[in-house]
C-alpha positions in Angstrom: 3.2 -30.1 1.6 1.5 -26.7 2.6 0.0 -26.9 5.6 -3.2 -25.6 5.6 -3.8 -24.2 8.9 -0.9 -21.6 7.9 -2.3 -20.5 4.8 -6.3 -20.4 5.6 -7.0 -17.0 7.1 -7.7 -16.7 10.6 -11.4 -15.4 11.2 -10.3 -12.2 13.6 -11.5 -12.7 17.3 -11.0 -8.9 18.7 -8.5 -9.2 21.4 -8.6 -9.2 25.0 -9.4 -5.3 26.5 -10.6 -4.0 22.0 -13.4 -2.9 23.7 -12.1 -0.6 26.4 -9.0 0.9 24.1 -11.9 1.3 21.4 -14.3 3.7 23.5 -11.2 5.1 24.3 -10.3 5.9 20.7 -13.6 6.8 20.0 -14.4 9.4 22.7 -10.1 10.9 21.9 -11.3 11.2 18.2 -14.6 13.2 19.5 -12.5 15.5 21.4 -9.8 16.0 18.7 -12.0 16.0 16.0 -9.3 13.5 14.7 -10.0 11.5 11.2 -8.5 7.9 11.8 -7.1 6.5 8.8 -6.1 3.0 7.9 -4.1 0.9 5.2 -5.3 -2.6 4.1 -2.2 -4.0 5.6 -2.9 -2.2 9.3 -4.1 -5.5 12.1 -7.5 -6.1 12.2 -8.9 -4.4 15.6 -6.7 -1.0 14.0 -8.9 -1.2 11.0 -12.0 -2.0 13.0 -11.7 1.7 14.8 -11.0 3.5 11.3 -12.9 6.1 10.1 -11.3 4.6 6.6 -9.3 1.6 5.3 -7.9 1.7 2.0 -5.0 1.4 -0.4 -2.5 4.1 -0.7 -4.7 6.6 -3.6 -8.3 5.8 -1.5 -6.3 7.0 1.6 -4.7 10.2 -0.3 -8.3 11.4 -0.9 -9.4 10.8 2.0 -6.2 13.2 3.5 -7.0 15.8 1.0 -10.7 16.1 1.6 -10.8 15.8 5.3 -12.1 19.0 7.8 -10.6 17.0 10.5 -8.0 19.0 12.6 -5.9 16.0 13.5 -4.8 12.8 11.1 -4.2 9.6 12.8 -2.2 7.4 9.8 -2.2 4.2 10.7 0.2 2.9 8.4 3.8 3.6 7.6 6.2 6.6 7.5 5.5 7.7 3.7 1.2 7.3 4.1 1.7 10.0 7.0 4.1 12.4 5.1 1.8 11.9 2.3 -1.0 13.0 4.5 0.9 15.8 6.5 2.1 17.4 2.4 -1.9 17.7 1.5 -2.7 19.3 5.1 0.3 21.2 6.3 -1.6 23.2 8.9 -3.1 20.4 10.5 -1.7 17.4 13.0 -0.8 14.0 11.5 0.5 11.5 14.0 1.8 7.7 13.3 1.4 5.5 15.9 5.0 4.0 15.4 7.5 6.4 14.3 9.6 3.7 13.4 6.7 2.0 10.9 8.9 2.5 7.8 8.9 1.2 4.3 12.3 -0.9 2.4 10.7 0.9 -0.7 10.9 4.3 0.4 14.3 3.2 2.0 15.8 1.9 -1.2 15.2 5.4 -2.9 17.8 8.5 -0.8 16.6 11.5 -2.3 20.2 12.6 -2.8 20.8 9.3 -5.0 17.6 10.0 -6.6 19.3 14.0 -7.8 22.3 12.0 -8.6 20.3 9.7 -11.4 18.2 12.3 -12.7 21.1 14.3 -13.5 22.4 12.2 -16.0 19.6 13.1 -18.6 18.0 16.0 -18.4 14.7 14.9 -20.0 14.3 12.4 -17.8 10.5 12.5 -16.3 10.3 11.5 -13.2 7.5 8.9 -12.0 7.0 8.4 -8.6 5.1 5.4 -6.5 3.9 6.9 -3.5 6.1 4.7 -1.8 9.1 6.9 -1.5 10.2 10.3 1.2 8.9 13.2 1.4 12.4 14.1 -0.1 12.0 12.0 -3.2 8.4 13.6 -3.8 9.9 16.8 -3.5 12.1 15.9 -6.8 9.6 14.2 -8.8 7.1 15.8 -12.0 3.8 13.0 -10.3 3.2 10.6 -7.7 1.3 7.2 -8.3 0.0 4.4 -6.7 -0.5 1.1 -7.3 -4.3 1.7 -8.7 -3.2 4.2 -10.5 0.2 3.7 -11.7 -0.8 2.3 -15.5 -3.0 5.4 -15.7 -0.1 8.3 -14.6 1.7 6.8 -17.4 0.0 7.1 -20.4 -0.8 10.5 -19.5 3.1 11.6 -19.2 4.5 13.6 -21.7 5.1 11.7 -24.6 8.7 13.4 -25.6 9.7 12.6 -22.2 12.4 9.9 -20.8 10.2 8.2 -17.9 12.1 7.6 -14.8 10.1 5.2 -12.5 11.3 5.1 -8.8 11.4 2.9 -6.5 9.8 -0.1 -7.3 11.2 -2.3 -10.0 8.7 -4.7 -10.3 5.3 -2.8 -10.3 7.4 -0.5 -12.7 8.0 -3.6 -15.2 3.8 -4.4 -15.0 3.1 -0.8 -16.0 5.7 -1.1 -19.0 4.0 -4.8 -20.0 0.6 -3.0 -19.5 1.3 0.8 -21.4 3.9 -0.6 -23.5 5.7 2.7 -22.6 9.7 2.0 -21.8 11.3 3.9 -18.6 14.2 3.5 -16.9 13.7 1.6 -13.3 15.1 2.5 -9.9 16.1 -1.1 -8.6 14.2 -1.4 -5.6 11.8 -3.8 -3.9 8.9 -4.4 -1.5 10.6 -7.1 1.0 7.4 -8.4 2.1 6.3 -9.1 -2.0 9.5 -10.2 -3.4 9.2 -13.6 -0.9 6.3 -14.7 -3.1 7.4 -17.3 -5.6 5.9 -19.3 -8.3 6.0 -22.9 -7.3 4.4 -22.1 -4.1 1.6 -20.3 -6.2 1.2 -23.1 -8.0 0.9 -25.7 -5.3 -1.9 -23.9 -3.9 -3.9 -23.8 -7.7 -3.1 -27.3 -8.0 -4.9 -28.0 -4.7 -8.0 -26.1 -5.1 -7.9 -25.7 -9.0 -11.6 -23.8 -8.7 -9.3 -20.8 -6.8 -9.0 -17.0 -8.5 -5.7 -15.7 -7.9 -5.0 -12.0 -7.2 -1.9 -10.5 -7.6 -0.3 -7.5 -6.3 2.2 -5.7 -8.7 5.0 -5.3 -6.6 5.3 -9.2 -6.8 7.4 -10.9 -9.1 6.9 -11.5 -12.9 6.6 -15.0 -12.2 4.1 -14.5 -9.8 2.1 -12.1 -11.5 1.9 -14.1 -14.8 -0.4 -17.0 -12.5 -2.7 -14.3 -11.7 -6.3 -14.1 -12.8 -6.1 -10.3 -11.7 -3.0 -7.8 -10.8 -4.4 -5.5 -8.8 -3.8 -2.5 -6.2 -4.9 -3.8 -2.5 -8.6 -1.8 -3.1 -9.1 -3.4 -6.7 -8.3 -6.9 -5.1 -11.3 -6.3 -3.1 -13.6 -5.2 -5.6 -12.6 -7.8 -7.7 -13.2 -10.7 -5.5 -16.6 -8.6 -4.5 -17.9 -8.7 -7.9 -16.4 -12.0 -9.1 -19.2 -15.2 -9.1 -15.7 -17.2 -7.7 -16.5 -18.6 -3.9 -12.3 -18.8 -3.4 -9.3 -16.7 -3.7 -5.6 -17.3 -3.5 -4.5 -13.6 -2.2 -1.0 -12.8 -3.3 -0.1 -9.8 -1.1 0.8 -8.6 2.7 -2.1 -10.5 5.1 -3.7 -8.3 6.8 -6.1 -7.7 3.9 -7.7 -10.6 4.7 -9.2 -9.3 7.2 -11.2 -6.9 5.0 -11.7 -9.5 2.8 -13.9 -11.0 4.8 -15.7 -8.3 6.1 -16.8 -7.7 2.4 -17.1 -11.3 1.2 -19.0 -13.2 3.9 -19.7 -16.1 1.8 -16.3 -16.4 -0.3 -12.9 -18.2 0.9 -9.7 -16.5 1.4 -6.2 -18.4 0.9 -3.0 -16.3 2.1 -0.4 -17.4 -0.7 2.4 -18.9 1.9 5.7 -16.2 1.2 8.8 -18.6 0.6 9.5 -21.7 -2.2 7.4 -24.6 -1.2 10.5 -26.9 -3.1 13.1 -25.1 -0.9 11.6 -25.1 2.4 9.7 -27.3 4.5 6.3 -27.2 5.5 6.3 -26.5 9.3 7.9 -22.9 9.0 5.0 -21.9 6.0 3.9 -18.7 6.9 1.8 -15.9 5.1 3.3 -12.8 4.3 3.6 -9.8 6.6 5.6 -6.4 6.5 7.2 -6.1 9.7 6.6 -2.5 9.4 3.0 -2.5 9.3 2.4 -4.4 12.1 4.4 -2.2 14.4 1.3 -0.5 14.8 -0.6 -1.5 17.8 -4.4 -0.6 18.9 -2.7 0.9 22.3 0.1 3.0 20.2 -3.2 4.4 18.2 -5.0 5.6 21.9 -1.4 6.9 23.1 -0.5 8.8 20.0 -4.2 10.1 20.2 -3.3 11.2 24.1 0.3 12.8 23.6 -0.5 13.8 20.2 2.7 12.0 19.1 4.7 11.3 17.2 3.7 14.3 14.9 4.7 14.3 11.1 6.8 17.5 10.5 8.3 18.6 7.2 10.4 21.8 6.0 7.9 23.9 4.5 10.2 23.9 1.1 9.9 20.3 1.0 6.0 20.7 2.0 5.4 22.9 -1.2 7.6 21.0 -3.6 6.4 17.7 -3.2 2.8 18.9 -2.9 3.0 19.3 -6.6 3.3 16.3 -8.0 0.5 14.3 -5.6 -2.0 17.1 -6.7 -1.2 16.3 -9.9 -1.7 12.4 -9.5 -5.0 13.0 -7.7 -6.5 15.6 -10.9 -5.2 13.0 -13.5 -6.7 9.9 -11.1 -10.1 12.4 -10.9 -10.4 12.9 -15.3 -12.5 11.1 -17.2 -10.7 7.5 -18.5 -10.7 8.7 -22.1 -9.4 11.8 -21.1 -6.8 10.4 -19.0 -5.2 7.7 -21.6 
């Protein structure tokens, strides 16, 4: 039995002292002129100071287009490395240097040259989930938005090489029909999904959308009613007449869910095998490394201006390559760009 007071959302009550760290924030970012950025996955009073919450590609842009001279990345090692590579002269902190990612962790860059090595045609594909290092070696970056698009725009005599993740790798293939060989890695935090426990939860409220991230599971993804990236969740449930959603991805997007959807219900899909485990320890999914990030780490990074993102400039200019070229393919025209 799933216990519903797990797997209903929590309605966000700003903690004890948001109010005094926020002005805080707020008048640091005025003297900085800092841009303070924010993943779907970040806690809620983090994304309530952002100047912009998004998924990984909305949060690129933003990094590319931005006059600000300092970054704050609120989000995990790779985001802020993503964000340093587009704006090498400027500041990009991370309130947690140790805010990592098991995707980008399952990928060495020198493993990575090792693989690619075996055939030279290979072309390599990268989610934006990987090093700095692993950017460096690869012909584009994508994201999960954008991932099915990169790929029918690769080069058609080309071997595709998709790193790191396995299972938003096998959704692209299902969805372009294009084969590549996949790096076996995993996103810890979607992998704990499974399919009974999805079930349950349609069973019991059979009037429920479910939305699927693609780093889940094929079993979990073949339940869904939409696999989407974190940002197309929410325009999906925004524009879909449905009133409740079974949300198959890291929690703390439910929080911006229900910013956006005042009137529509938000289940957290519990992250373990309802058959396997019992009820009291049901719990909704979230990445440890996310939620190192703390409102007080974002006003004492903002102070000490630390811990900065730095890079070897080679590194800087090769991996710069391939992002630019995600972000002018993700910019075309759809019938230009498949």
């Amino acid at each position: 039995m799933i216990d519903l007071a797990e797997i209903r959302p929590r309605h966000a009550t700003p903690p004890s002292g948001f109010e005094a760290l926020a002005a805080e924030i707020f008048a640091l970012k005025k003297q900085l002129n800092a841009l303070i950025l924010a993943h779907n996955y970040q806690v809620p009073e983090i994304q309530d100071v952002a100047d912009y919450v998004g998924d990984s590609l909305g949060l690129s842009r933003q990094a590319a287009g931005t006059n600000a001279d300092v970054i704050v990345f609120c989000g995990v090692h790779f985001m802020a490395e993503t964000a340093k590579i587009l704006n090498p002269d400027k500041i990009v902190v991370l309130p947690d240097k140790d805010a990592g990612c098991s995707l980008e962790e399952s990928c060495p860059a020198d493993s990575l040259a090792r693989m690619q090595a075996t055939n030279p045609n290979f072309w390599t594909v990268a989610y934006i989930n990987c090093s700095a290092a692993v950017k460096a070696l690869s012909d584009v970056i994508c994201t999960s938005g954008n991932a099915e698009r990169i790929v029918r725009a690769a080069p058609a005599g080309r071997d595709l090489l998709f790193v790191p993740d396995e299972n938003l790798g096998e959704w692209v293939m299902e969805q372009t029909g294009r084969p590549m060989t996949l790096w076996r890695g995993n996103c810890y935090a979607h992998v704990e999904f499974r399919r009974d426990a999805v079930l349950e939860l349609k069973r019991r409220f059979p009037d429920a959308k479910v939305v699927v991230h693609p780093e889940s599971l094929r079993e979990v993804r073949d339940l869904a009613d939409a696999v989407a990236s974190t940002e197309k969740m929410v325009a999906y449930c925004k524009s879909s007449p449905a009133r409740r959603f079974i949300v198959v991805t890291e929690s703390g997007i439910i929080h911006r869910m229900q910013k956006e959807c005042l009137d529509k219900e938000f289940l957290c899909a519990p992250a373990f095998d309802v058959t396997r485990m019992p009820a009291d320890h049901c719990r909704c999914s979230e990445c440890r490394y996310m939620k190192l990030n703390t409102l007080e780490k974002v006003r004492d990074c903002m102070k000490r201006l630390g811990p900065r993102i730095e890079l070897p400039d080679d590194v800087l200019k090769r991996a710069r390559l391939p992002i630019e070229r995600m972000l002018e393919i993700s910019a075309q025209p759809v019938e230009n760009a498949e």
